[in-house]
C-alpha positions as CSV (number, residue, x, y, z in Angstrom):
1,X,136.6,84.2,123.6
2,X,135.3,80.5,124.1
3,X,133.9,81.4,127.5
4,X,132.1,84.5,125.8
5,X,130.8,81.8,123.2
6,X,130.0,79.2,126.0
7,X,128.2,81.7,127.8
8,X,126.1,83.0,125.1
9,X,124.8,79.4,124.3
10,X,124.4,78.7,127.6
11,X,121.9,82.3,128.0
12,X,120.4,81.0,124.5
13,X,119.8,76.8,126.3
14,X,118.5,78.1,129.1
15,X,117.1,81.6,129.1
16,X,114.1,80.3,131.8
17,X,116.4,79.9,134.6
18,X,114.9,81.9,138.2
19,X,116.4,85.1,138.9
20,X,116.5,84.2,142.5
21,X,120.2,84.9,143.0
22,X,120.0,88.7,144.0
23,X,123.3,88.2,146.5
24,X,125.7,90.6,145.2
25,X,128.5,87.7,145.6
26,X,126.5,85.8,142.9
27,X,126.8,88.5,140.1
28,X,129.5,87.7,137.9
29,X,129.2,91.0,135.5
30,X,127.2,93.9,134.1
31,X,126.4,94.1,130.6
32,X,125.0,97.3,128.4
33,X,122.8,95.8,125.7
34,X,120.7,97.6,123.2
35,X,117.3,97.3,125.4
36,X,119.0,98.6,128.6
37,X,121.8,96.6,131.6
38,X,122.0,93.0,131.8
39,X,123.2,91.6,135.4
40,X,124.9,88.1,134.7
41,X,125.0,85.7,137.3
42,X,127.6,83.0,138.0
43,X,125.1,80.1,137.6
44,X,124.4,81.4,134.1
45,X,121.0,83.2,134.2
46,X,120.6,86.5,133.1
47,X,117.9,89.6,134.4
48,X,117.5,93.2,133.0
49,X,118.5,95.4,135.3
50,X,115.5,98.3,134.6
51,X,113.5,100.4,136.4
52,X,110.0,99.0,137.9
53,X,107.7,100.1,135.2
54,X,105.6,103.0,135.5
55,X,101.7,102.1,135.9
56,X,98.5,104.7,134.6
57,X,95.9,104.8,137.3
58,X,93.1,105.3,135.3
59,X,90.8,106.4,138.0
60,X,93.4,109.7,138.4
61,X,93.3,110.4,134.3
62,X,92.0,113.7,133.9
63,X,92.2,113.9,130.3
64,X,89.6,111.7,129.3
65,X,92.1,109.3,126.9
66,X,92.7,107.2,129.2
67,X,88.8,106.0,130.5
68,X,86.8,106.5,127.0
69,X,86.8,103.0,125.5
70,X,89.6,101.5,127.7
71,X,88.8,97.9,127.5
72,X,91.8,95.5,128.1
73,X,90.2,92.1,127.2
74,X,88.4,93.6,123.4
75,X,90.3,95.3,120.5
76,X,87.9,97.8,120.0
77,X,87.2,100.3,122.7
78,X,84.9,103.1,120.8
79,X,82.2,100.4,119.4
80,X,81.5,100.4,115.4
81,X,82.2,103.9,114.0
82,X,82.9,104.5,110.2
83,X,85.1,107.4,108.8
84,X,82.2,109.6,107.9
85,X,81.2,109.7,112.0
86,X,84.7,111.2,112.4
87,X,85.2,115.3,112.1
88,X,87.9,116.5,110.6
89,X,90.6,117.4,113.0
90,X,94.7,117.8,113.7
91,X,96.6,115.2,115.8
92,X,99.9,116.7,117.4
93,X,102.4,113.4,116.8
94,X,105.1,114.9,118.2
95,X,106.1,117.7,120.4
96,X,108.7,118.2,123.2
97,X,109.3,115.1,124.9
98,X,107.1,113.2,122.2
99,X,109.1,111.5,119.8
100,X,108.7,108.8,117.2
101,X,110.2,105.3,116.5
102,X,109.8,102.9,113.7
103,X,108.9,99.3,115.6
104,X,111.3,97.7,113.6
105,X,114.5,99.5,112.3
106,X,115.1,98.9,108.4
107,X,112.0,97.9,108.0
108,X,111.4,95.9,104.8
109,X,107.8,95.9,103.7
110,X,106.2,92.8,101.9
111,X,102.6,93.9,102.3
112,X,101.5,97.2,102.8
113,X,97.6,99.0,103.5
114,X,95.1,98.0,101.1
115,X,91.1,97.8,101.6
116,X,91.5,94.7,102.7
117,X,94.5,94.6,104.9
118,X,94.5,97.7,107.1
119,X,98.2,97.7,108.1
120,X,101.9,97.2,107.2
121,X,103.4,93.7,107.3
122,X,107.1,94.6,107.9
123,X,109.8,91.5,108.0
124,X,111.4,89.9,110.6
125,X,112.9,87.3,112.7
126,X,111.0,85.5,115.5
127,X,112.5,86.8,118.6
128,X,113.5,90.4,117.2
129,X,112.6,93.7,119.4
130,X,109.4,95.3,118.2
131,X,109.6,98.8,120.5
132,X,107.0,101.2,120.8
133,X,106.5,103.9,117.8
134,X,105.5,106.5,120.4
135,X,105.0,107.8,124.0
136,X,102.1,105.9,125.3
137,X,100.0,103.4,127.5
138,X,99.3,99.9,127.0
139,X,95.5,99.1,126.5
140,X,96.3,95.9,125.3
141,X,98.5,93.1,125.7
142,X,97.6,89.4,125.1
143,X,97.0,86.4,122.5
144,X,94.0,87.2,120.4
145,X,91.9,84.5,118.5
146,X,90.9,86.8,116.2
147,X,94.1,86.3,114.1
148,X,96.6,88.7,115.2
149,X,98.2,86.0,117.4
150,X,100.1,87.6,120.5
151,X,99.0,91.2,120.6
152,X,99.8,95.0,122.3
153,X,97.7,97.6,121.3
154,X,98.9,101.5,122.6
155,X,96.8,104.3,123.2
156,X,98.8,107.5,122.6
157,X,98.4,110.9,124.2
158,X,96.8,112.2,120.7
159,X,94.2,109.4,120.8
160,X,95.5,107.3,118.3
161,X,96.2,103.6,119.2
162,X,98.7,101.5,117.5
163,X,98.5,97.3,117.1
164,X,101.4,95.4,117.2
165,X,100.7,91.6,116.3
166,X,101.9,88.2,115.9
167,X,104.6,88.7,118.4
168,X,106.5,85.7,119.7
169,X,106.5,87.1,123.3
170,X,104.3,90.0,124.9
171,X,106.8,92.1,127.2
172,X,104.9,94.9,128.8
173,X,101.5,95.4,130.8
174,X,98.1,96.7,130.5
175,X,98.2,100.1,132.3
176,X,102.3,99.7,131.7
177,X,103.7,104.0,130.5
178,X,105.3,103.4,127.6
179,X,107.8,105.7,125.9
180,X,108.8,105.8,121.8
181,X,111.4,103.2,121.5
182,X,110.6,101.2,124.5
183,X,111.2,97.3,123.6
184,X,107.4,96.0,124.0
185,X,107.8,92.3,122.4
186,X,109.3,89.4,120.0
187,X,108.8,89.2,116.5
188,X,107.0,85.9,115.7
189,X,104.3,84.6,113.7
190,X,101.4,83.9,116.1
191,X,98.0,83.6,114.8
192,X,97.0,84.1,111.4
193,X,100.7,84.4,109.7
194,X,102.4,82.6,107.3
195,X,106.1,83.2,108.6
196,X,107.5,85.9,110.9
197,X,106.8,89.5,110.7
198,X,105.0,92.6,112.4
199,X,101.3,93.8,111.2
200,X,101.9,97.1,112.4
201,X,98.4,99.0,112.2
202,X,97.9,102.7,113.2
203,X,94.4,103.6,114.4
204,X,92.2,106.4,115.5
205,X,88.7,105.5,117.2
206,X,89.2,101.6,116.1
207,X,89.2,103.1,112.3
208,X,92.7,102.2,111.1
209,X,94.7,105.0,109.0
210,X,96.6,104.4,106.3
211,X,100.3,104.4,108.0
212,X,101.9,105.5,104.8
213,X,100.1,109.5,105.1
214,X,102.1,109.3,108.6
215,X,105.7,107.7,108.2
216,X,108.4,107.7,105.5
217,X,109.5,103.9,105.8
218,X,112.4,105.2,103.7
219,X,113.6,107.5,106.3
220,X,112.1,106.3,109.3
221,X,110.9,109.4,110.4
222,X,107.2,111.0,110.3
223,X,106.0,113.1,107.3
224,X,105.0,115.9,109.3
225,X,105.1,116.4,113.2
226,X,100.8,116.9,112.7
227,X,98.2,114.5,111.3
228,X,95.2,115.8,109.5
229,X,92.2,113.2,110.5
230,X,90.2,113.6,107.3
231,X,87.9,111.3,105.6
232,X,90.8,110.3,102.6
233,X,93.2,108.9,106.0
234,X,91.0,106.1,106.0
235,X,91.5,104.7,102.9
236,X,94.7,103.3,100.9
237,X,96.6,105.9,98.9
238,X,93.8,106.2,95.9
239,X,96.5,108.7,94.8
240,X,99.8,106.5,94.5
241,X,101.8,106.6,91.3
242,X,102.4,102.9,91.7
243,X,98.7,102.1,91.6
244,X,98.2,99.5,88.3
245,X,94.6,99.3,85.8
246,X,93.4,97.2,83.8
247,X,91.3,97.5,80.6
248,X,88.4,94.7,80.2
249,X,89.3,92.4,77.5
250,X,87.0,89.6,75.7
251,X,87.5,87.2,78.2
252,X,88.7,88.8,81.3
253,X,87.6,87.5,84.5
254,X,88.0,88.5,88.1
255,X,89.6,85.2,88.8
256,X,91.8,85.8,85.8
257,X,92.7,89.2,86.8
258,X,93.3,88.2,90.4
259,X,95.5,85.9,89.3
260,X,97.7,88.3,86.2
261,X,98.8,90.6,89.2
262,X,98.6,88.6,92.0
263,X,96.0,89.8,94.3
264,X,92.5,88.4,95.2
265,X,89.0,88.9,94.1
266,X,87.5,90.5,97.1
267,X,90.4,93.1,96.8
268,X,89.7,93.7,93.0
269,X,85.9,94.0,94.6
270,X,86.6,96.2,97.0
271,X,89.0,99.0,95.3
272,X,86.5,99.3,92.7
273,X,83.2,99.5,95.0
274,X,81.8,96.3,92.6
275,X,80.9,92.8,93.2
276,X,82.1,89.6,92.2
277,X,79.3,88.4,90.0
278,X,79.6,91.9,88.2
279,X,79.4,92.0,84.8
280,X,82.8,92.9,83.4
281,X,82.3,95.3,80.0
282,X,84.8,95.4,77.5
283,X,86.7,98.8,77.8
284,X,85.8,99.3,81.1
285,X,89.2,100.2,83.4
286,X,89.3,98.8,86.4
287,X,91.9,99.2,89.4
288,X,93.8,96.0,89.7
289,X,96.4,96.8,92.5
């Protein structure tokens, strides 16, 4: 038991050690671990012993996912479209050897899709595995200034993409074939965060989709095994039982409102299609979270 212990703070002290010793004489054991074999050497270091990851040559992709908007150093591939330049349509999310996987298992949600946060923000601990929600490709997969911090964006064989930010650690490729389930990164709290978790968005054509009309976080699994890309995908769920009003008192204020249920102004703003310097009528109802 203490040289188990030893050797696991060892592996934790010096994780960056070269995996130059491939002699078999220098392997002291093999190791099953949750994200695959570990070979552990006698001089400490450790190296996953995994397959040589499978690369997309894009100039062989005859299905047209793979060369439409596939730009590895931008987020957005398909320029500035808005829901109402999508038709309505039905994405196949999975189907035979498709499957699904929640990036982060018992996923506790602290902040979820609103019209001004288009994803979920589901807790973590730096250095947890983030794996891939579906069978895919890697379009992205590198810091990003823009706030998300260390970054993997998927395309999937439907067309949607999904985002996978603030990651401690980046662990796949551009071009990298990616299956459901596949460890792809860290948890962390790069860029724009405030303390470790995953913004896990869900997008089709750059437009991201309400993640809640496609997963049951309570059950991990999907809702249904089809999307329907209508207009209403777009948008937070206008239709939720938890969603709270207001009625305009003498005195109200957005500030004051903001404050009362804890949100912000510009989201008060933009669920109700109204500005800030909007006169506020007494009686009038207005959406508040």
């Amino acid at each position: 038991m203490k040289q188990l212990t030893f050797f696991v703070i060892i592996t934790l002290l010096f994780p960056l050690i070269p995996f130059a010793q491939v002699n078999p004489d220098n392997i002291l054991d093999t190791v099953e671990t949750v994200d695959g074999p570990v070979i552990l050497y006698r001089n400490f270091s450790w190296q996953f012993l995994g397959a040589e990851p499978v690369m997309l040559n894009i100039d062989e992709d005859s299905t047209g996912l793979f060369s439409e908007g596939w730009i590895n150093d931008q987020i957005r591939g398909f320029g500035q479209l808005k829901p109402d330049d999508i038709r309505d349509t039905a994405l196949v999310l999975i189907s035979g050897e498709m499957s699904f996987c929640l990036p982060v298992p018992n996923t506790c949600l602290f902040r979820g899709f609103m019209y001004t946060h288009k994803g979920l923000d589901m807790k973590l601990k730096t250095g947890d595995t983030v794996r891939a929600a579906f069978n895919g490709v890697v379009r992205y997969a590198k810091y990003n200034s823009g706030g998300f911090g260390n970054l993997i964006i998927l395309r999937h064989y439907n067309g949607l993409e999904t985002y996978y930010a603030h990651l401690s650690k980046t662990k796949v490729d551009v071009n990298q074939v990616v299956r459901a389930g596949d460890m792809i990164g860290l948890g962390g709290s790069t860029g724009r965060s405030r303390g470790p978790h995953l913004h896990f968005e869900i997008r089709y054509r750059d437009i991201p989709v309400d993640p809640r009309r496609v997963i049951d976080l309570d059950s991990a699994c999907l809702i249904a095994n089809v999307l329907l890309i209508r207009k209403e995908v777009f948008f937070p769920n206008d239709w939720d039982s938890t969603a709270v009003y207001h009625k305009i008192k003498n005195g109200d204020t957005l500030g004051h409102l903001s404050a009362k249920y804890h949100t912000s102004v510009k989201e008060i703003c933009a669920m109700n299609k109204i500005k800030p310097a909007t006169t506020l009528r007494i009686g009038r109802v207005l959406r508040v979270k």
